[in-house]
Phi, psi and omega in degrees: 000122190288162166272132191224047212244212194285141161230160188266134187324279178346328202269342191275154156010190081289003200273325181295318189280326194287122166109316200308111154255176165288172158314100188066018196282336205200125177254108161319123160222141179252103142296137165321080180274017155290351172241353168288142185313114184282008179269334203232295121104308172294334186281336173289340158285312162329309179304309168282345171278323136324332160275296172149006184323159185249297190260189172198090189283128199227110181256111137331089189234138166218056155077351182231320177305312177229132174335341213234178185228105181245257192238139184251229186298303227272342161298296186306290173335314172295312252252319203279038189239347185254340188251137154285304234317163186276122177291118185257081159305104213215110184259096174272060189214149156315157173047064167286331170317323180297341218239331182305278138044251183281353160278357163310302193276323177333335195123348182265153205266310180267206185184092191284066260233117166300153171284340174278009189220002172217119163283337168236072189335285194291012159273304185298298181303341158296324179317311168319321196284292184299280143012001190043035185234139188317133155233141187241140192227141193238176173224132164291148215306312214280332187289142168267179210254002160312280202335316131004268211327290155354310161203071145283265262298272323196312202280090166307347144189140168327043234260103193249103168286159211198011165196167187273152146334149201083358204171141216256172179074023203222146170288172213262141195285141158262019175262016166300318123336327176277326189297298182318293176302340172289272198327320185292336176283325192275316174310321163302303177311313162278037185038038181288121194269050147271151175300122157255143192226150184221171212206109182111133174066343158348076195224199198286353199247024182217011171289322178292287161003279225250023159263346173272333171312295222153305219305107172282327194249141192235165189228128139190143165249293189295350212257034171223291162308324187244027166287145173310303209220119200297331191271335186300326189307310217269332184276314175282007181270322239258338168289298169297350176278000134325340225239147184297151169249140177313307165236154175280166159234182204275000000 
């Protein structure tokens, strides 16, 4: 039975070491290509790379976990022939167990799992593990961040959805943020080096919010993709999350 317990960066993988920062040493952005022309898919890469983007987040959806249907292994596969970027899979689906596998071989660095979507949570995520790859557990807004407590020691990141799922464009949860900072407290408190990351509604007026939470990795599609000019998007998010914010959230 493999062992899972803390290793020092140096001690990881490389797939574990690409992207990996310490706790606030660095604010991440994933941009979303759930808001990019699914037509262009290699140029929005270009494009993110060209912005300094770090990750590149690819939401998985499959019509019965979240309404909608998006891109499966064979999309990740094409992408990660176009990229280093670190691919941040986020798996909106039913079974996700069925699906690792191949998104493994596909290229992805992390693998992202709802808690709501797994009755046997701390098994998918060693699994994710075992595949040699991050694994990550997300939360919807309405799951509380307890649910958890049990595997963080296992989770290499963190996901605090900050809108429901399913759909690009929605505004931002403002109870999101009280979520972040708990987490960011149970993350400390176990001397964990994990990503926390949120996801929705992400833009220049809520960046700053929820990076004073904790949060290091920002998500955002429209407020990237559907700005005129997409690398400028990406260079002014990475300013304001710097930046004090204008009001707290709960």
């Amino acid at each position: 039975m493999p062992r899972f317990g803390k290793r020092k960066n140096s001690q990881l993988p490389p797939v574990f070491r690409r992207g990996f920062a310490k706790v606030n040493d660095l604010v991440k952005l994933a941009p979303s290509l759930l808001a990019a022309d699914f037509a262009a898919l290699g140029d929005a890469v270009a494009m993110m790379e060209a912005a300094g983007a770090e990750y590149l987040h690819l939401d998985i959806m499959d019509g019965h976990f979240v309404p909608n249907l998006t891109i499966g292994a064979p999309v990740v596969a094409a992408l990660r022939k176009r990229t280093r970027l670190v691919l941040d899979c986020h798996l909106m689906v039913d079974n996700p167990d069925t699906m690792i596998g191949s998104f493994a071989v596909a290229g992805a660095d992390i693998i992202t799992v709802h808690a709501e979507a797994c009755p046997h949570l701390h098994r998918t995520l060693g699994a994710i593990r075992e595949h040699g790859k991050r694994a990550g557990v997300a939360l919807n807004p309405a799951t509380p961040p307890q649910v958890l407590e049990y595997v963080l020691e296992l989770a290499d990141l963190v996901l605090v959805m900050s809108v429901n799922p399913g759909f690009g464009g929605q505004s931002f949860i403002p109870s999101a943020p009280g979520k972040i900072r708990y987490l960011r407290e149970r993350l400390n408190r176990l001397g964990r080096g994990c990503d926390l990351e949120v996801d929705g509604g992400i833009g220049t007026d809520t960046a700053a919010l929820v990076v004073k939470a904790g949060a290091d990795v920002l998500v955002a599609g429209s407020a990237v993709f559907g700005a005129p000019d997409p690398v400028a998007a990406v260079r002014e998010l990475r300013e304001a999350a710097v930046k004090p914010p204008a009001s707290g959230g709960r």
